[in-house]
N, C-alpha and C positions, 0 to 999 in steps of 0.2 A: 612348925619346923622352920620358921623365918629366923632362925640363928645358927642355921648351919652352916658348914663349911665347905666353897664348892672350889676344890683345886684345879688351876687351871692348866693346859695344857701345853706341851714343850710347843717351844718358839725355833724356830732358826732365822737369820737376819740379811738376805742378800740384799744389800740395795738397791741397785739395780742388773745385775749381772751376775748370773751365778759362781764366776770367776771372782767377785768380790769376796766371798767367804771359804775360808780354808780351813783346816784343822790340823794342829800340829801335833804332827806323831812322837811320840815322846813325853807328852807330857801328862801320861795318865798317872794318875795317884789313886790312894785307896781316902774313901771317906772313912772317918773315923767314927761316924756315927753308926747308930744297927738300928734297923728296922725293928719299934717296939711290939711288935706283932709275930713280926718271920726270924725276928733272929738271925738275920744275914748281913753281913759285911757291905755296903754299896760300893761299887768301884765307878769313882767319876771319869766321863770319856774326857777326850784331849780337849783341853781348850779350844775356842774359836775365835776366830780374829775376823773384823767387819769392818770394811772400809767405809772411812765417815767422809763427809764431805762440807768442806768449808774453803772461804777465802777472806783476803784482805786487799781491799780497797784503800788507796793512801792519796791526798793531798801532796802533788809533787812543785807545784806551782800554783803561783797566783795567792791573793790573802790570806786564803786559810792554810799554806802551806804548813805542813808537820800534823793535821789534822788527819783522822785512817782507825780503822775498825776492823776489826777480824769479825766473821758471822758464819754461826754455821746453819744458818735458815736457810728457807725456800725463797727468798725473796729480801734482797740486802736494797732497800731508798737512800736517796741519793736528793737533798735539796735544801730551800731558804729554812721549811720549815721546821722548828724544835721535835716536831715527831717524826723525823726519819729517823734511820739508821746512821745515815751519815750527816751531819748538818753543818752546811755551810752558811759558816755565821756572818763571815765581813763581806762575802761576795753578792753584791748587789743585784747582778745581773744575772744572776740563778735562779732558777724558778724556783715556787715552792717544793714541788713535785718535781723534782724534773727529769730523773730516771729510774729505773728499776735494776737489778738485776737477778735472774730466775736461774734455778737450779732446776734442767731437765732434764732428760732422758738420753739426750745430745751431750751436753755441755754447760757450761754458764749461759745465757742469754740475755745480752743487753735490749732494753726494751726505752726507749723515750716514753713519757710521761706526758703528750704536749706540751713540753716547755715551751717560751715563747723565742726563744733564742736557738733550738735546737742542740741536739747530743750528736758528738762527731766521734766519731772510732780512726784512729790511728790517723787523723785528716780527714774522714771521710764524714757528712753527713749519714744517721742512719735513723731509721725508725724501731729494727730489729734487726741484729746482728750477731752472733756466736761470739764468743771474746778465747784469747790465749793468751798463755800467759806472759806477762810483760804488755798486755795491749793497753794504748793509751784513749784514755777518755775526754772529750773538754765538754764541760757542760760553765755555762756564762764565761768569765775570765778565768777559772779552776783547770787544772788538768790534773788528771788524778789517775794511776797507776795501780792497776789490776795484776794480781797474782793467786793464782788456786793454793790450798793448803791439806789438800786432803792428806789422810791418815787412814793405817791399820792399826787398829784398834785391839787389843786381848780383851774378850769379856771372858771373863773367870768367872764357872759354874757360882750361884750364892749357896753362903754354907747355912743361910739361916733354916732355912726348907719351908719357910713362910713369908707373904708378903700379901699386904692391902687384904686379908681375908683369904688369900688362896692358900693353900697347903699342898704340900710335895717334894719327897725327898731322893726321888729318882733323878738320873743326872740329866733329865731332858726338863725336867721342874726345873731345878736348880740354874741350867743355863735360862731357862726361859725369866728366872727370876731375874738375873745377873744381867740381860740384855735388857730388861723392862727398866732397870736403874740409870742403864746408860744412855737407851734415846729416853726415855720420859722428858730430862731437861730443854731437850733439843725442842725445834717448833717444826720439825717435819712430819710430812704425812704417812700414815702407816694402814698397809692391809693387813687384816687378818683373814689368815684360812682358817679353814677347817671344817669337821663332819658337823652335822646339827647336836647340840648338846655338849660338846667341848669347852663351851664357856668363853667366847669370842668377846662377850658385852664384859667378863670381868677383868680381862686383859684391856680392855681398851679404858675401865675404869682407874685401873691401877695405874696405867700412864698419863691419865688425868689427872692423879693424885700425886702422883712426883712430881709434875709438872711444873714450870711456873705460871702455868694457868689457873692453880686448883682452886683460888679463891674466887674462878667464874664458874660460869654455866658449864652442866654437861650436858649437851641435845639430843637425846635418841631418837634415830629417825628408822621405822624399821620398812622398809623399800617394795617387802614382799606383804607386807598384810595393809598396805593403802591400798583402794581402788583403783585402777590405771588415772577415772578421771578427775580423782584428786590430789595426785602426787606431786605434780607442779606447783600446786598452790602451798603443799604441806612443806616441799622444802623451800619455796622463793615468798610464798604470803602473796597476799592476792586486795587489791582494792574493791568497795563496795560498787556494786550492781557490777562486780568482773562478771559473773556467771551467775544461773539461777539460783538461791539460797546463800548466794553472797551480799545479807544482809549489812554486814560490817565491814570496815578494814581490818587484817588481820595478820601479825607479820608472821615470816616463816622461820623454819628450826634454823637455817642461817643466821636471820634476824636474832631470832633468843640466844645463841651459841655466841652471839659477838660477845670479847674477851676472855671466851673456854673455848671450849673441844666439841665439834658434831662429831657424832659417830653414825655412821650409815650403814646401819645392819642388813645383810640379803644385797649387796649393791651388782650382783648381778642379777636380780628381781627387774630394773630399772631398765624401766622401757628406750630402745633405742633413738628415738628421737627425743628423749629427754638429755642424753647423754653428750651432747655436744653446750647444751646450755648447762649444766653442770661444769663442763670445762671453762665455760666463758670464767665463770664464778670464781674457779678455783685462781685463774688466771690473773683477774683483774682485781678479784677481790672485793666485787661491787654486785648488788642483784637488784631488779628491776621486776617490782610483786604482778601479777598477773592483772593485768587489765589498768597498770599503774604507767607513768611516764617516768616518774623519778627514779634516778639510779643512788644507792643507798651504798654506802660503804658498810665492810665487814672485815671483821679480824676475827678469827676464829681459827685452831687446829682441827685436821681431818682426820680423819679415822675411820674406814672402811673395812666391812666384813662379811665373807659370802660363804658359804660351802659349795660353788662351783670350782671347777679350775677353770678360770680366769682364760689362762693360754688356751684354752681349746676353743674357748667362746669367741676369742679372736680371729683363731684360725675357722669359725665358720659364720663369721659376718657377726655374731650376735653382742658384742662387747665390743668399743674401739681402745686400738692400741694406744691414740695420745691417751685417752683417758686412763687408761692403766698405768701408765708410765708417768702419769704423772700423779698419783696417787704412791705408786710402789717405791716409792724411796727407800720406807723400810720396808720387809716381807717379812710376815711371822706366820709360821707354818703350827699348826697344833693336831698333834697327834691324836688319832683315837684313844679311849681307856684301853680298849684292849692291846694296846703298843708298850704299855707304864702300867700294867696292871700291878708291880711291884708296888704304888701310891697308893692303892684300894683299902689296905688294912691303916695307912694312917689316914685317909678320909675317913673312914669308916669312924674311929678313934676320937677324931677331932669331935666328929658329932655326936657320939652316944656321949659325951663328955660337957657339952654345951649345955648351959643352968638350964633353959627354959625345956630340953629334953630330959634330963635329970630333973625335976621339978615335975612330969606329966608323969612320963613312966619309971621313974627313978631307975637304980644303975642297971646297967646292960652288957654283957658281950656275945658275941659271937662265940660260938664253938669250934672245935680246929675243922670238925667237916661242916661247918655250913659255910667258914670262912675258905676252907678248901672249893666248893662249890660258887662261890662268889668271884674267887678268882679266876675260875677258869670259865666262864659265861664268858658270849663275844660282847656283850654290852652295846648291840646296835645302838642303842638311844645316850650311849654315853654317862656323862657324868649326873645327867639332868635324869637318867634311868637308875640309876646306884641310887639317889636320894628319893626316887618314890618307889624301890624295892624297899628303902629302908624305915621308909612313912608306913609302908604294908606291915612289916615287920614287926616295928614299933606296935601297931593297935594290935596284933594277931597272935602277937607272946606273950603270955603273963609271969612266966620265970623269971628268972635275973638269966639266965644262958639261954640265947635263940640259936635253934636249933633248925636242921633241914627241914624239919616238916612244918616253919615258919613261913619258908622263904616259899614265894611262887613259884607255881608247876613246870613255869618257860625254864626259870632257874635253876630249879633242880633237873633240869634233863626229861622232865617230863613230858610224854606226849597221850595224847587221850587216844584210849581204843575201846573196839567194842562200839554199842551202840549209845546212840547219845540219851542223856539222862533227859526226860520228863516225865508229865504226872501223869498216869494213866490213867488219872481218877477226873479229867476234865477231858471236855468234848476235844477232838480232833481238831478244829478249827483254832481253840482258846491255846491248845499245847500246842501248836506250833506259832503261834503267835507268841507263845511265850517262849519259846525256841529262838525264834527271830529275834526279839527283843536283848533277850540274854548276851546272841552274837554280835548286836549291833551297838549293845552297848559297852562291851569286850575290846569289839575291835575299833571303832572309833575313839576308846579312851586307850588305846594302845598308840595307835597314829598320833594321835593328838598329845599325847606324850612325849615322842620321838621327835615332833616338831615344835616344843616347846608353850604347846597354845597356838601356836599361828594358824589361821585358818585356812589363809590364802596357800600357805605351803600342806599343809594337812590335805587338800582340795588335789593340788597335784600327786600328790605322792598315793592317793586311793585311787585317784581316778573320777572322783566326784565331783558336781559344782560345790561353789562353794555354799549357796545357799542350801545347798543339801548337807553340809557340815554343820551349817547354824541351826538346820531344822532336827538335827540329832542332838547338840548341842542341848538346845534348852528343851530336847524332851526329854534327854536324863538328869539334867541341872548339872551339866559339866561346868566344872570350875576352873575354866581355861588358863587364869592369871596366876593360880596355883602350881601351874605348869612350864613357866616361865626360869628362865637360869637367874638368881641372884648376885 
């Protein structure tokens, strides 16, 4: 089933301030397209508007005068060298490096670089400073002229109803599609919410792929299924004899992500004291491998993504606020299936329609009650649950129309009563071992569904260690990677 289609889920975009996104009332319209399944009209909700944020930087004086860049990054350089943002070519006395300026959660933030002359704000010597607009800058003989340029922004719902592999044509798709068009290009950093199984890694692939990064790395890092005592090493890389079985040097997913995108999957998994060297990172842009002295430059987009909420983890110690804030530029929020269960029958669609599932079980549909039944399931496990009810389906139908008594028992509303089924014809001991067996391998490929594969999170959500996951694992021959969102 490696060519199916997994739609992803509606997005909303505050950037940092709930007050940053609106919805204008008035401007609903009707889609013109119908649902090839339900046969219903879609009505697209109001546009939304999302305040973007950029500024320019101008050469007011001194050699390079008339030299000035607009950006709308996390972080606008300022120096001698041809790889800033800004470069000052005639002025001598500027340093390579010689300032930053950061987009936070605050305001703009002027940051000196060690130059060797120093960065003065409005006269003043500064190391780090807030800027407004109109504030003046000297860095060597240059003074250069700050001004914010942010925008509201209309992202208009996409009428394609697909994109990078996702599919959906409900109006929370559609915006979610329309929003992914317009940061993509941008180099800011983006969380994703959402329940497990909504499909967070496809969202953050798609903004990969519009990006002007797409011809680098994309780094998957996933936060919750490393060990506590290797996560440091996994995201910073680690030099030889850092730690026992640190045979080699070894660089980390920051390292491999230079000139793409890390995405940091579960990034409230991420142990608290890890989370301020994460900030150093995001800050400076430089990382220092574990048991190493060298500090290594990185250029890389961020991309994070948890099923917690985030704000609560704040408000009780377990997540800090810079680090949110400075990750949340954009916020995309993804609904459960059962919010969009109108996208069900063209996910469903997309993939009984895919060569390689036409090619195994050639053609298929659903029937109006098993697609009635499908729709109205809460779909705890989400999207990543729809495609292994539809793997079941697939092997358990032999018609061309799958029918209720295809679909599994959860699905159909079923619940078991009566006495439980075993063989009367083995010793008491052997049937309930075979009892045992039955449930433990029911319910652990249940959980382990729900969670994607993850161990580490499968472990929490039962209540188990996790070595007691693994010990289930390979005594059914679970095929955990199977389990995983595409």
């Amino acid at each position: 089933m490696g060519g199916l289609c997994y739609p992803r889920a509606q997005m909303s975009a505050p950037p940092l301030h709930p007050d940053d996104i609106h919805t204008s009332p008035g401007d609903v319209g009707q889609d013109l397209n119908h649902s090839p399944l339900l046969g219903e009209t879609l009505v697209v909700d109001p546009r939304t508007t999302v305040k973007l944020h950029k500024c320019r930087l101008a050469v007011t004086s001194g050699p390079d005068t008339g030299r000035s860049v607009v950006s709308d990054k996390e972080r606008l350089r300022c120096g001698a060298h041809p790889g800033n943002d800004l470069v000052l070519v005639e002025d001598r006395t500027a340093s390579r490096h010689h300032f930053e300026i950061q987009f936070t959660e605050r305001g703009y933030l002027l940051v000196d670089l060690g130059s060797t002359n120093g960065t003065f704000l409005d006269g003043r010597r500064i190391e780090r400073a807030y800027l407004s607009p109109g504030s003046q800058i000297r860095a060597g003989s240059s003074v250069l002229t700050f001004a914010p340029l942010d925008e509201e922004v209309t992202i208009e719902p996409d009428r394609e109803g697909e994109l990078c592999g996702m599919v959906g044509q409900s109006m929370k798709m559609r915006q979610i599609f329309g929003l992914i068009k317009k940061i993509a290009p941008m180099g800011v950093s983006v969380i994703i919410q959402g329940e497990t199984g909504t499909g967070k890694e496809l969202v953050a692939r798609a903004i990969h792929e519009l990006s002007g990064r797409t011809k680098g790395p994309m780094e998957v890092l996933d936060c919750g299924a490393i060990p506590p005592n290797l996560i440091e090493s996994e995201l910073f890389g680690h030099e030889k004899g850092a730690f026992t079985g640190a045979v080699s040097s070894r660089p980390g997913a920051f390292e491999r992500a230079h000139g793409g995108t890390i995405f940091l999957d579960e990034l409230g998994e991420l142990r608290l004291d890890l989370q301020p060297k994460l900030l150093r990172v995001l800050e400076n842009h430089e990382v220092r491998r574990v048991g190493g002295n060298d500090v290594i430059e990185v250029d890389c987009r961020v991309i994070a993504a948890t099923n917690r909420d985030l704000m609560k983890e704040i408000q009780v110690g377990g997540f800090r606020e810079d680090l949110y804030f400075r990750l949340s530029v954009i916020t995309i929020q993804l609904p459960p299936l059962r919010q969009r269960r109108d996208d069900i029958p063209l996910i469903l669609k997309r993939a009984l329609a895919d060569p390689e599932v036409v090619g195994k079980h050639g053609k298929k549909r659903f029937s109006a009650e098993s697609l009635g039944l499908l729709m109205s399931y809460s779909w705890p496990g989400n999207v990543r649950e729809l495609m292994n009810v539809l793997s079941h389906v697939l092997t358990f139908s032999e018609g061309e129309e799958i029918q209720p008594a295809h679909l599994p028992p959860r699905v159909r509303g079923q619940v078991r009563e009566g006495p439980l089924p075993f063989n009367e014809h083995l010793s008491f001991k052997n049937a309930k071992e075979q009892l045992l067996e039955n449930f433990e391998r029911e319910y652990i490929t249940s959980v382990l569904t729900r969670c994607e594969g993850n161990l580490s999170r499968a472990a929490r959500e039962s209540g188990l260690h996790r070595k007691s996951i693994e010990r289930l694992v390979k005594k059914y021959q679970l095929d955990t990677k199977g389990m995983k969102s595409r």
